[in-house]
Phi, psi and omega in degrees: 000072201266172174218147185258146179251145159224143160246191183181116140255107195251040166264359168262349178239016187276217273277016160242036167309303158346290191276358186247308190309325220252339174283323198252148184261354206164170191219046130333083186283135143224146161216036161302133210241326188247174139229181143357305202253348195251341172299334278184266186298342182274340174261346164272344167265064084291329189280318178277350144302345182260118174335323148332289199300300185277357171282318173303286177312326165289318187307287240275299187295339163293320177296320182264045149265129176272353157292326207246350191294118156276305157273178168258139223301300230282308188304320167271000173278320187317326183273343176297335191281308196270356141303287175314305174296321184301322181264343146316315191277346174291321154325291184279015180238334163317315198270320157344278203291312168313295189318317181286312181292342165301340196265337182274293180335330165277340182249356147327147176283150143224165205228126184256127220225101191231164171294000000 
């Protein structure tokens, strides 16, 4: 039963109180970075910006060429594959752990302290 303090200074924004309220919906934290639905693609576009990442991935796509195959398909998708799921799941256990401390920080009590 931990309790949180705000102090707030709304005294440049008490007569546009109206107009700030109708902009900020809440004083919600998040930092969470993904959801349900943006994980899976928001997280392969972070994993294909790092240079590592697309060099694996050009072998795999250079290997299902039969000229150019060097390796067997399966073997060069394998280390791109156990890169990508390791930092997935590190991803989503992170984001994880933000999401539950956010949430214990939002249903936290607080004491609002105004003139």
């Amino acid at each position: 039963n931990k309790w949180r303090i705000i102090f707030p200074d709304n005294r440049r924004q008490w007569k546009d109180w109206k107009q700030a309220s109708t902009i900020y919906s809440g004083n919600r934290i998040q930092t969470t970075k993904y959801t349900w639905f943006t994980f899976l693609p928001q997280n392969f576009f972070e994993q294909f910006h790092r240079l590592g990442n697309l060099y694996f991935f050009f072998l795999v796509v250079l290997n299902w060429f039969p000229p150019v195959e060097v390796f067997h398909r399966e073997i060069t998708m394998l280390p791109l594959i156990v890169v990508l799921l390791a930092s997935m799941i590190k991803d989503a256990v992170e984001d994880y752990r933000k999401y539950r401390f956010d949430k214990t920080i939002n249903s936290s009590k607080t004491t609002v302290y105004d003139k």
